[in-house]
C-alpha positions as CSV (number, residue, x, y, z in Angstrom):
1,X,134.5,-31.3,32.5
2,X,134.4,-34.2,35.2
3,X,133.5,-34.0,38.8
4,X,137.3,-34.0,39.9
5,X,138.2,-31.0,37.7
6,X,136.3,-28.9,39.8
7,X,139.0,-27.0,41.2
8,X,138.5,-27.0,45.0
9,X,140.7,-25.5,46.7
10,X,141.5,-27.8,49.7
11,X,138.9,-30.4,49.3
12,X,139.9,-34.0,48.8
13,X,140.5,-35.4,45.3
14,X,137.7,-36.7,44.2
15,X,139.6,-40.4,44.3
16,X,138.9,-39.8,47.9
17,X,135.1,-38.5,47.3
18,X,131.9,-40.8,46.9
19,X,130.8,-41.9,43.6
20,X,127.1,-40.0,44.2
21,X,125.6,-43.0,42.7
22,X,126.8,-45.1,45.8
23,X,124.9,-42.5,48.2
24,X,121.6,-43.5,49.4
25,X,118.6,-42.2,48.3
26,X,114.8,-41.9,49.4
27,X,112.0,-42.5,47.6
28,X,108.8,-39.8,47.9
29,X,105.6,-40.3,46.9
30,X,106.2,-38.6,43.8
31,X,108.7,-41.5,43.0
32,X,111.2,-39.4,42.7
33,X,114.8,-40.2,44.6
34,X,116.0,-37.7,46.9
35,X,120.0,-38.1,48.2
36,X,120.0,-39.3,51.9
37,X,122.3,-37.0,52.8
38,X,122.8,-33.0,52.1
39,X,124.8,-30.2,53.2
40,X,123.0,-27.3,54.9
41,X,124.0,-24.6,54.2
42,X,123.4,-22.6,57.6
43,X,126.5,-20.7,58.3
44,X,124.6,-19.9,62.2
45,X,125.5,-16.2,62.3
46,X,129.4,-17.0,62.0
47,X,129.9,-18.1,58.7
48,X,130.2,-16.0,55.4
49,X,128.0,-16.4,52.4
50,X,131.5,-16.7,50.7
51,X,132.5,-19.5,52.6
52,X,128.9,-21.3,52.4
53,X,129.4,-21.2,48.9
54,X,132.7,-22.5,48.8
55,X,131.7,-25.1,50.8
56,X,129.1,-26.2,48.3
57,X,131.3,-26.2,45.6
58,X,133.7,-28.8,47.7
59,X,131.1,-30.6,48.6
60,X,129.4,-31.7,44.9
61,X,133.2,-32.6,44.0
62,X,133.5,-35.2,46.7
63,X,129.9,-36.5,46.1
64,X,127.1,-34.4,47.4
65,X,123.9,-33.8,45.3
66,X,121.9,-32.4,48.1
67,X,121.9,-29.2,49.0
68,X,119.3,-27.1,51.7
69,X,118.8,-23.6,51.6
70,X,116.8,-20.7,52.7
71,X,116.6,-17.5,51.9
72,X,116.6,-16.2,55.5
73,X,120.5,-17.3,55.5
74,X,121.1,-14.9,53.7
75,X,123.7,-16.3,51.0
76,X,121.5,-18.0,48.1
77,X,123.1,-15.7,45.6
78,X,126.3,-16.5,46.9
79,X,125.1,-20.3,46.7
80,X,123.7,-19.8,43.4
81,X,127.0,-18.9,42.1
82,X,128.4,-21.9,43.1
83,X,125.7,-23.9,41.5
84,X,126.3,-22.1,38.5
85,X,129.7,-23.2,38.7
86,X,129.2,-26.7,39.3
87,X,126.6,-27.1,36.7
88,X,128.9,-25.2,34.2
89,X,131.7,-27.9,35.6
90,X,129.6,-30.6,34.1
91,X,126.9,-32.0,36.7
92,X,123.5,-31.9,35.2
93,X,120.9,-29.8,37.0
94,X,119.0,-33.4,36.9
95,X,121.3,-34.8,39.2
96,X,121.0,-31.8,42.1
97,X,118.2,-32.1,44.7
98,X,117.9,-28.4,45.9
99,X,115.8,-26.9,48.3
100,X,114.3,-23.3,49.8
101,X,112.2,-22.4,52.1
102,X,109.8,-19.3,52.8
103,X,110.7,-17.5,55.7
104,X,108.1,-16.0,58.5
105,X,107.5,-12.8,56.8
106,X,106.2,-13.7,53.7
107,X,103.2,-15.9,54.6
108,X,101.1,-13.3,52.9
109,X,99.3,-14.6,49.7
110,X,100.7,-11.8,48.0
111,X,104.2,-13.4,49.0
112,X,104.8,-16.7,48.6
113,X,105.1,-16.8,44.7
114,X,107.5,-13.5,44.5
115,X,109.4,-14.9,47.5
116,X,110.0,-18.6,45.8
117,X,111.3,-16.5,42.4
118,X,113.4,-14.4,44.4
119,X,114.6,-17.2,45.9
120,X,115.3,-19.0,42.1
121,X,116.6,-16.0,40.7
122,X,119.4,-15.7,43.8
123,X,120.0,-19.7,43.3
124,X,120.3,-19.2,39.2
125,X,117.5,-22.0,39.0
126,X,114.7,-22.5,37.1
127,X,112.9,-24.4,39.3
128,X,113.1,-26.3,43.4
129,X,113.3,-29.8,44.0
130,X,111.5,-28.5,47.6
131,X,110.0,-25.7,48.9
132,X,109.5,-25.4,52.6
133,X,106.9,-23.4,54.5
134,X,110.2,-22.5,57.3
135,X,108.1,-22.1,60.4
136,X,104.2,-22.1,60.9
137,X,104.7,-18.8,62.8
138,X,104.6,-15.7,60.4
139,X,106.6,-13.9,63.3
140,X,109.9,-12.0,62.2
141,X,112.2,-11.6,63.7
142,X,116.0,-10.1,62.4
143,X,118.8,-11.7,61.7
144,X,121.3,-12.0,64.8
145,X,118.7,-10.9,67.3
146,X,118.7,-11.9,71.3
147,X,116.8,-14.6,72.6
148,X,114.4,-12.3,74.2
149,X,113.5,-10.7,70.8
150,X,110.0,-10.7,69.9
151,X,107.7,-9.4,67.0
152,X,105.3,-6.4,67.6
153,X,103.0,-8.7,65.3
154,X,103.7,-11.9,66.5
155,X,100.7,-14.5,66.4
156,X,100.4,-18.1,67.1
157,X,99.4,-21.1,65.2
158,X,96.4,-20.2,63.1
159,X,95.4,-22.7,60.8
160,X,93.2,-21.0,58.4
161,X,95.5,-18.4,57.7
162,X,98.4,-21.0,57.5
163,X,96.3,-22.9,54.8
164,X,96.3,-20.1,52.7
165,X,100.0,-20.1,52.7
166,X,100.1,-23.7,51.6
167,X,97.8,-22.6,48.7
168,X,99.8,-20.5,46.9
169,X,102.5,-23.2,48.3
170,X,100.4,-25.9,46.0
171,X,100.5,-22.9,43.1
172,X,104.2,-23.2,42.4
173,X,103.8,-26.9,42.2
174,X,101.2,-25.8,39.4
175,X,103.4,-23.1,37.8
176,X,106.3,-25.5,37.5
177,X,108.5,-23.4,39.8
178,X,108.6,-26.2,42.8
179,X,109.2,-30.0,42.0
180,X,108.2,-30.8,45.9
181,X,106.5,-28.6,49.1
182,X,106.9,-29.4,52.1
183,X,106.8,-28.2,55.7
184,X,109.2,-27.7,58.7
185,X,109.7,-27.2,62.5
186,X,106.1,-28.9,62.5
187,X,103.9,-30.4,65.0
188,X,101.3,-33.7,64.9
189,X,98.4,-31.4,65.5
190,X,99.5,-29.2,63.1
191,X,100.4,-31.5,60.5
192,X,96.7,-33.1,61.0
193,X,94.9,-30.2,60.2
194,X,97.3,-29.7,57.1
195,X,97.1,-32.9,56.0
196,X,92.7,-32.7,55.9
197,X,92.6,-29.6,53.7
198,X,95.7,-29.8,51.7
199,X,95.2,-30.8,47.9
200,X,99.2,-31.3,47.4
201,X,100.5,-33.1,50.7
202,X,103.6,-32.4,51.8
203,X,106.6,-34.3,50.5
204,X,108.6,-34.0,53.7
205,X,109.1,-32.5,56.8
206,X,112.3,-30.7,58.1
207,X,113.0,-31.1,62.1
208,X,115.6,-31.5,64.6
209,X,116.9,-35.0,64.9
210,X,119.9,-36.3,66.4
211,X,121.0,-39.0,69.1
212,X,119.5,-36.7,72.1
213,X,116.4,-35.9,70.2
214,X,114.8,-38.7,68.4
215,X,111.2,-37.4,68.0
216,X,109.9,-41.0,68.4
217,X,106.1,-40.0,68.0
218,X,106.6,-37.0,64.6
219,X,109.5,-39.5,63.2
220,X,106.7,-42.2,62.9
221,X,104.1,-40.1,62.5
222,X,105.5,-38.4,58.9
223,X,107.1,-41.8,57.9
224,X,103.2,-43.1,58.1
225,X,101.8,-41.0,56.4
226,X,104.4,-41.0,53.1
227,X,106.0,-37.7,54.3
228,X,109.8,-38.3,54.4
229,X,111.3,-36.7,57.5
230,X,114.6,-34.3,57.1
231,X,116.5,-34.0,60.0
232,X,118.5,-30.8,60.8
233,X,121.0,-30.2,63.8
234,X,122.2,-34.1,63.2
235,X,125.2,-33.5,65.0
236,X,123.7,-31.6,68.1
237,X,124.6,-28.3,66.1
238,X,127.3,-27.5,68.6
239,X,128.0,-24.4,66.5
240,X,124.5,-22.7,66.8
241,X,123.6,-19.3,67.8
242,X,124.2,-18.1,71.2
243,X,120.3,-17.2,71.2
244,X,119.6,-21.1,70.9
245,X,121.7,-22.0,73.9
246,X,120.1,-23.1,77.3
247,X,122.5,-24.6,80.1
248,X,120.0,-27.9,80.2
249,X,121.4,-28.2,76.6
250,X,123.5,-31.7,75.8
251,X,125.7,-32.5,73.1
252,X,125.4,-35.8,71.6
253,X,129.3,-35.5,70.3
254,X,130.4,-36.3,73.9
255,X,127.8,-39.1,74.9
256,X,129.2,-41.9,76.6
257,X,127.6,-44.5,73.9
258,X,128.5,-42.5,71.0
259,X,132.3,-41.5,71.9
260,X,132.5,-46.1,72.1
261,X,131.1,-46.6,69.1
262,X,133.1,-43.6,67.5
263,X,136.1,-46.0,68.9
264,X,135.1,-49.3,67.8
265,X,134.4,-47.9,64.4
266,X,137.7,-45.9,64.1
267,X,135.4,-42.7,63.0
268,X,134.5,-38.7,64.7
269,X,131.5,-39.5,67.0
270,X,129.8,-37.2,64.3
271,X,130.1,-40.0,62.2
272,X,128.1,-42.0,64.1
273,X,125.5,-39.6,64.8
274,X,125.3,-39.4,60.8
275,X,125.0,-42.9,60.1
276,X,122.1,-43.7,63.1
277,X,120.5,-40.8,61.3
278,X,120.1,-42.4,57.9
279,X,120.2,-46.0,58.9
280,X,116.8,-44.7,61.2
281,X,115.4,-43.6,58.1
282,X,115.4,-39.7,58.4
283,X,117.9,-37.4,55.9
284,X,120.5,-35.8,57.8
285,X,121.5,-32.2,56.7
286,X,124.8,-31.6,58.4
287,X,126.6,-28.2,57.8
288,X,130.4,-27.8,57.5
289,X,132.7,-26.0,55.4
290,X,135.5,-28.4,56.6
291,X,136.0,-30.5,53.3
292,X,137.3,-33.4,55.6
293,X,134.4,-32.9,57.6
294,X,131.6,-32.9,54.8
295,X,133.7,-36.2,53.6
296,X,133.3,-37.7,56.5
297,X,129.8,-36.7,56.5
298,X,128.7,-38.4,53.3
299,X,131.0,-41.4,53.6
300,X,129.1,-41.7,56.7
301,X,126.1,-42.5,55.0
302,X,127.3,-44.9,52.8
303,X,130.3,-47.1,55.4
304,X,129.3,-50.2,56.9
305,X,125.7,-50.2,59.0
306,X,125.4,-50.1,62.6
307,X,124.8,-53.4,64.2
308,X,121.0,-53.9,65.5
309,X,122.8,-53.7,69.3
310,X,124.2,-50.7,67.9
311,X,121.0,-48.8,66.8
312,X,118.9,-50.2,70.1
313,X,121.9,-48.4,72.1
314,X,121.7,-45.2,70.5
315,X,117.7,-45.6,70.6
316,X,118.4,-45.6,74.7
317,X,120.2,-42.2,74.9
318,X,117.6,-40.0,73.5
319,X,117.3,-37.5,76.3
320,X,114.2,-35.2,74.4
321,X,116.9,-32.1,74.5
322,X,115.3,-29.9,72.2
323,X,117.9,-27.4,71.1
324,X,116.3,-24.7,68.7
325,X,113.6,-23.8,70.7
326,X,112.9,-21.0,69.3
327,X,111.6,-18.9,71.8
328,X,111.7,-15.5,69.6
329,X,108.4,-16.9,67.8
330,X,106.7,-17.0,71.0
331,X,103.8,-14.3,70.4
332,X,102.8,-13.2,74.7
333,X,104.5,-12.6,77.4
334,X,105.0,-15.1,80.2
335,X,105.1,-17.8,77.8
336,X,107.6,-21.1,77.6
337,X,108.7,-22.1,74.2
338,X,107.0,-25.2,75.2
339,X,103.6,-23.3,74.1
340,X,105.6,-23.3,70.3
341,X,105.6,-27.3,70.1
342,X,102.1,-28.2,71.3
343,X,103.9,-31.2,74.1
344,X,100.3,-32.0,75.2
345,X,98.6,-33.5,71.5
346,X,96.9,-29.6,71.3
347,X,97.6,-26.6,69.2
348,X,98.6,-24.3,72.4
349,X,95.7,-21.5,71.9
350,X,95.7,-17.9,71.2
């Protein structure tokens, strides 16, 4: 069976899609080619696992290979049968890049390994192209929860006991399970420390990125050092949980620069925002379940570049508008979710 016999209902034909070979790719250390662009598949508290899933299956018929989850979303199985399907629909496993991610409470050494099979036994895969340490906080917290939820057991950043997460991190690369680790919602200091003691660096680095968040200093700080930076909330993830929403907050969809460009171009200011990502150099993981929008998305990637002027004008509206703060890993009271992101070059302290 080809691609465009998947049967999608209400996706483009694949005549409109992107022939996956035409999407960009990166290069890791590893020397193997990652797609420049994936779907997430985040549904932020609104969005079924049904859905999710049908949303994947649109998206590998119009051209996606990519595809980011986590077991904290809570639809991998649902996922998973969509990848069955689309591997049953004739796409090789080979040509998926697929990724997980270990969530806060199972940083235990006892953990990590059950937690990655759980993970490939919900995803109907034998092994991960990535596996992400989620957050460096081991702090739970539930599904849904308010902004001023906090774990009875919540600790900060502690780097030995976060090393012996990446251990057993570095024993699925051994067992065959993981193709890739790697590490999110990181800091420089943190990533320092990591980067002296680990014996399997890691492959990438998932953070937010978009227009009004560049990251100047952790963007050229991974990209030195090999890692290859994935960038989540492209679009300003104006769809995000109440719990991640500040009044300070912007929106990069309505900024003045982008809206003009979005004109000039004849394209949704999220394509824009899509094709600054990639032509930066960072992997944007936008979610939709819109199969226009995921198009868009992907042909984003691929269209004609942004001009120099272009890029240098986008490069001027970064406003450092951090919009998953993520304030219910904060581990005292009193605290800002500043303490979570180490602003000043330190590891803010117990």
């Amino acid at each position: 069976m080809t691609i465009s016999s998947i049967p999608v209902p209400g996706a483009a034909a694949m005549s409109d899609g992107l022939d996956p070979a035409d999407v960009p790719h990166r290069v890791l250390a590893s020397g193997a080619r990652m797609p420049a662009i994936g779907l997430g598949t985040f549904g932020s508290d609104h969005v079924t696992p049904k859905a999710v899933a049908a949303a994947v299956k649109g998206a590998a018929a119009v051209g996606y290979r990519h595809f980011d989850c986590a077991s904290v979303y809570g639809n991998e199985r649902e996922v998973g049968g969509a990848l069955r399907e689309i591997v049953a629909g004739g796409i090789p496993r080979e040509q998926l890049w697929i990724t997980s991610k270990l969530w806060n409470d199972k940083h235990g050494e006892a953990d990590v390994i059950p937690q990655c099979r759980q993970s490939l036994a919900d995803l109907g895969l034998d092994y991960l192209d990535t596996y992400l340490v989620h957050w460096p906080f081991p702090n739970f917290h539930p599904p849904g929860c308010t902004v001023e939820s906090r774990s009875a057991d919540a600790q900060p950043y502690i780097h030995e006991n976060y090393l012996r997460t990446w251990r057993q991190m570095e024993k699925l690369v051994e067992l065959g399970l993981v193709k890739h680790i790697g590490t999110s919602n990181m800091t420089i200091p943190k990533l320092r420390l990591l980067l002296r003691d680990a014996v399997v660096r890691p492959a990438v680095n998932e953070m937010e990125l978009h227009p009004h968040f560049q990251q100047p200093g952790l963007f050229q700080f991974v990209r030195d050092e090999g890692i290859e930076p994935i960038g989540f909330c492209p679009l300003g993830s104006p769809n995000r949980p109440e719990r991640d929403r500040t009044p300070e907050d912007t929106n990069p969809l309505e900024d003045p620069v982008i809206v003009a460009m979005a004109r000039a171009h004849r394209v949704h200011p999220a394509s824009i925002c899509i094709k600054w990502g990639a032509q930066r150099g960072q992997t944007p993981i936008p979610f939709s379940t819109n199969p226009a929008n995921y198009l868009a998305n992907l042909k984003a990637v691929s269209g004609d570049p942004l001009s120099d002027g272009e890029m240098q004008a986008i490069a001027g509206i970064d406003r450092n508008c951090r919009l998953i703060k993520g304030q219910v890993f904060l581990w005292k009271e009193g605290q800002s979710w500043e303490d979570l992101w180490d602003t000043d070059g330190v590891i803010t302290p117990p």
